[in-house]
Structures are given as structure tokens and as C-alpha cells.
C-alpha positions in Angstrom: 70.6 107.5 115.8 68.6 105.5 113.6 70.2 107.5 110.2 73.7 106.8 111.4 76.7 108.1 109.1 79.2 106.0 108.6 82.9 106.2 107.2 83.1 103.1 104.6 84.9 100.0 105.8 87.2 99.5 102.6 89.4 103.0 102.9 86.9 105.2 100.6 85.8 107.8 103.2 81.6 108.6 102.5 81.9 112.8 102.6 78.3 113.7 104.3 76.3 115.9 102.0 74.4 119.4 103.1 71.1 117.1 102.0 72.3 114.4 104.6 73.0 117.2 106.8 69.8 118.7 106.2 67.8 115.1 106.8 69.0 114.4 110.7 66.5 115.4 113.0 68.0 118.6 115.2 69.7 118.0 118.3 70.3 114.4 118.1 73.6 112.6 117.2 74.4 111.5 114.0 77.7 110.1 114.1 80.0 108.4 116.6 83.4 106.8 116.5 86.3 106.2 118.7 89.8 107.6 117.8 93.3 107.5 119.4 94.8 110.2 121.5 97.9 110.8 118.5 98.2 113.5 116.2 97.0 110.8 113.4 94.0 110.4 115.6 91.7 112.9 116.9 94.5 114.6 119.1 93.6 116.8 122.0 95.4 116.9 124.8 99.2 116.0 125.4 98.0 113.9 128.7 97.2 110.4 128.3 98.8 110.3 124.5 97.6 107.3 122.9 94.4 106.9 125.1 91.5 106.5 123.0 88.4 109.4 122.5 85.1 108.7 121.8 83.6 111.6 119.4 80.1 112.4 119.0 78.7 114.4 116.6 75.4 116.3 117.0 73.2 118.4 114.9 72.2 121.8 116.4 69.1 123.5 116.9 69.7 126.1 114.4 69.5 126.1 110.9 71.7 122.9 109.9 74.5 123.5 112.4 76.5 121.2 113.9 79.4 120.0 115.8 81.9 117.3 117.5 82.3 116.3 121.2 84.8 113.9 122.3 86.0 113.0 125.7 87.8 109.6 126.9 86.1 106.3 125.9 84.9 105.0 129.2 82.1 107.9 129.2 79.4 107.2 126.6 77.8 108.8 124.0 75.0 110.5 125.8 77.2 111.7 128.3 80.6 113.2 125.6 76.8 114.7 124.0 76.0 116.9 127.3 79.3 116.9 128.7 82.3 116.5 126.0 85.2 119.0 124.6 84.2 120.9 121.7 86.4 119.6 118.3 87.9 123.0 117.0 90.5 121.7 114.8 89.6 121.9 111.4 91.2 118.8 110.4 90.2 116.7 113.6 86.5 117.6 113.1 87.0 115.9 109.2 88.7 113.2 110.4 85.4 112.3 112.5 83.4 113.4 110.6 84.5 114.3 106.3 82.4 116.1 104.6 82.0 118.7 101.6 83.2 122.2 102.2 79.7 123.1 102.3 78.9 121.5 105.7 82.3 122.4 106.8 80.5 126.0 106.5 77.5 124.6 108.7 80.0 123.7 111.7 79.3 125.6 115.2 82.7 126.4 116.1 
């Protein structure tokens, strides 16, 4: 995780690029961050509303693919990687993770 992607502290969001995309190495993560439970958060499930998720998201093994696992925050990265729910909502995947519409395109749903 040494290229880590990062949303920028001072409320501009950073949108990843296909050429950042393109740059981390396949099947590794490239980006983690911990949301709330809420539907202003990355929401999931109605249990445990408000409970915080920790996301992950990994680059595939195919050309430039990608996607976002998540699970509760007591697990830890390398485990939401192997074991975590698949992020399908369009607009919970950018809020991990914003990027250009062109990556969007790259996303394994």
C-alpha cells in the first residue's frame, strides 16, 4: 500500500485518474477508509445503523479492474480484502473511492 490514494483533508475530493488506476500494482489495495453505517455513509445494511465499515479497495487481476470491500471495523484490512461485502452501489463505491467516469467504467461489479 505503499502508493496509497487519499481523499484530501481540506473538503476538495482528489478524483483517481485511469493513469493512477493503471500505476497500482494488480491485486493489491490501494485505498482504505472507514465510513459510518448511514445513508450519508457507506450504507449497507439496515442492522447495526450507525456502526462504522471499514472499505477496502483492491485492484484486480485483469486489465485495470477494480473494486470495494467493506465489512465492520473491528476486522482489518487484509481480512474485509479476502472476506468483505462487494460495494455495488454506484454512489457508495464514489464515496470511497471518487473518481473520473472513466474508472467508474473499470469497476468489477
Amino acid at each position: 500500500m505503499d502508493k496509497l490514494f487519499e481523499k484530501n483533508k481540506q473538503s476538495k475530493t482528489k478524483m483517481l485518474t485511469l493513469k493512477e488506476l493503471a500505476e497500482f500494482p494488480k491485486g493489491e489495495i490501494f485505498a482504505t477508509g472507514v465510513l459510518p453505517n448511514t445513508p450519508e455513509g457507506l450504507y449497507m445494511t439496515n442492522g447495526q445503523f450507525g456502526k462504522n465499515l471499514r472499505w477496502v479497495a483492491k485492484k484486480g487481476f485483469g486489465y485495470d479492474d477494480w473494486s470495494v470491500y467493506c465489512h465492520w471495523d473491528d476486522h482489518d484490512v487484509e481480512w474485509i480484502k479476502k472476506h468483505g461485502d462487494k460495494v455495488t452501489d454506484k454512489h457508495n463505491i464514489q464515496r470511497c473511492v471518487p473518481c473520473e467516469n472513466d474508472v467508474m467504467r473499470h469497476y468489477r461489479f
